[in-house]
C-alpha positions as CSV (number, residue, x, y, z in Angstrom):
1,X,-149.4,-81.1,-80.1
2,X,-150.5,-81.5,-83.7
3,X,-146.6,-80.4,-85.0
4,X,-145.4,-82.9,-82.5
5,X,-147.8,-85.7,-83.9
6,X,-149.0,-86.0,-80.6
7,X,-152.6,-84.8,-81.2
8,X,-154.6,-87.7,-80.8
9,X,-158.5,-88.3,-79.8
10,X,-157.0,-89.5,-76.2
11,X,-154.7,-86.6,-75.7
12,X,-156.2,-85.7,-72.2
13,X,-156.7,-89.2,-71.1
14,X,-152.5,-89.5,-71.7
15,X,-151.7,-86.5,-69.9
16,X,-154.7,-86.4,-66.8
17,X,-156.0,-90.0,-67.1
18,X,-159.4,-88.5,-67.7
19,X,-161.4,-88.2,-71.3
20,X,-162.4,-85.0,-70.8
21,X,-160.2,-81.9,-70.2
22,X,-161.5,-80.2,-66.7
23,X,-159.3,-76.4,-65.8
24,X,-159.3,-78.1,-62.2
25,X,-157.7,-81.4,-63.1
26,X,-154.7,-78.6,-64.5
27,X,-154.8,-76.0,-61.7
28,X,-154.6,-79.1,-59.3
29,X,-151.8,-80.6,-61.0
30,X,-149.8,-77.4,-61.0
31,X,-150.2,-76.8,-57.1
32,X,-149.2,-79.8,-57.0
33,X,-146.2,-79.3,-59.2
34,X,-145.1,-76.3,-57.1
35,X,-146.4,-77.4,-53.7
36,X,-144.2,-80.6,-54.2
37,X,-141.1,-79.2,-56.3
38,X,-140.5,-75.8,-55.6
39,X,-137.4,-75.1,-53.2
40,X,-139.2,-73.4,-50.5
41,X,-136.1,-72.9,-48.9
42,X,-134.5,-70.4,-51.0
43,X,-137.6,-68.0,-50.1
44,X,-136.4,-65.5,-47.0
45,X,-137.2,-66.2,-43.6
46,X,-140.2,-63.1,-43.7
47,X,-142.2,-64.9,-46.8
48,X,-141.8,-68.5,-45.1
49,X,-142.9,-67.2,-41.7
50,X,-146.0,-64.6,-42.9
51,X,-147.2,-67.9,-44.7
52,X,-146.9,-70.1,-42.1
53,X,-148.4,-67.4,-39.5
54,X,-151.9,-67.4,-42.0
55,X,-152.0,-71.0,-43.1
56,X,-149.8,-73.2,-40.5
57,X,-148.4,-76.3,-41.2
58,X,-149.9,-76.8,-44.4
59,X,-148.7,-73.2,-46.2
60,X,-146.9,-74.7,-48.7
61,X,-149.6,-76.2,-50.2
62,X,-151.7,-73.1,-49.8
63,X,-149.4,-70.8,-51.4
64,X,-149.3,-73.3,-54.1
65,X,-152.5,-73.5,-54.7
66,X,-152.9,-69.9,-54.3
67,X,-150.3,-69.4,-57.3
68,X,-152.5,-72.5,-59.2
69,X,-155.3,-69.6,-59.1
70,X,-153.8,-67.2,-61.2
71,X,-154.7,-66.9,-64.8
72,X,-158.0,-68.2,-63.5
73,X,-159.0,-64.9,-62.0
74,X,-162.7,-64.3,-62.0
75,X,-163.5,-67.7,-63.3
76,X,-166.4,-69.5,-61.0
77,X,-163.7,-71.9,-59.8
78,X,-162.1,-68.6,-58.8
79,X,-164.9,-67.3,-57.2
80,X,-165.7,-70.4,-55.6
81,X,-162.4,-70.7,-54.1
82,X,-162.3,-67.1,-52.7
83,X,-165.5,-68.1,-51.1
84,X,-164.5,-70.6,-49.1
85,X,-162.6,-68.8,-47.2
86,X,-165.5,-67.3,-45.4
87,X,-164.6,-64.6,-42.6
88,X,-161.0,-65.6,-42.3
89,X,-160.0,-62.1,-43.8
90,X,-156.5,-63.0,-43.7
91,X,-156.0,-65.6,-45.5
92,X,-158.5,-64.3,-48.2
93,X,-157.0,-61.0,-48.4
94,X,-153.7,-62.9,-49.2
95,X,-154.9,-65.0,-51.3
96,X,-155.9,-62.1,-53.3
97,X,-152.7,-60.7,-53.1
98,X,-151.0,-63.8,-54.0
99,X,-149.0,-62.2,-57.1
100,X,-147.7,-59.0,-55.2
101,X,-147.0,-61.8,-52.5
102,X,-144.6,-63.8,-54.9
103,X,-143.2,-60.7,-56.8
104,X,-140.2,-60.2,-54.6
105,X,-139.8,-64.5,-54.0
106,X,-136.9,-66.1,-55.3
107,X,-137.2,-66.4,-59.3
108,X,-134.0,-68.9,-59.7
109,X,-136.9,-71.6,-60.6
């Protein structure tokens, strides 16, 4: 940003409305990014289906924000969000598993 001349006091306000920099106001705006971009379509039938059997109607926007999660890996956002899950073992377990999940997905993006 400072090479581009684009470093400025209100940097964050420009790019999340917001003064101050929050890692949630950027891990939202990349599920959203994938929830509402991604082709979801080029992924097999097996990944579409195993996703919809744990979340429903809404996986796509679980998986997303499931992907939004990594990199923030044992952060207490992380842990937080692992937690509410509660006893629903399966969608914890592949949440936690979200980056073997997406290892074999379609990487034409």
């Amino acid at each position: 940003m400072q090479a581009s001349g684009a470093d400025t006091s209100e940097w964050t306000h420009e790019l999340f409305n917001k003064n101050v920099f929050d890692v949630e106001d950027y891990r939202q705006q990349l599920e959203n990014l994938i929830a509402n971009e991604y082709d979801w379509n080029s992924e097999s039938e097996a990944f579409r289906n195993n996703a919809q059997s744990i979340f429903g109607n809404n996986w796509k926007q679980e998986v997303a924000k499931a992907i939004s999660w990594i990199g923030l890996e044992n952060t207490d956002g992380h842990i937080d969000y692992l937690n509410s899950f509660g006893i629903q073992l399966q969608k914890l377990l592949y949440v936690q598993n979200i980056k073997t999940k997406i290892a074999t997905t379609n990487n034409n993006c």
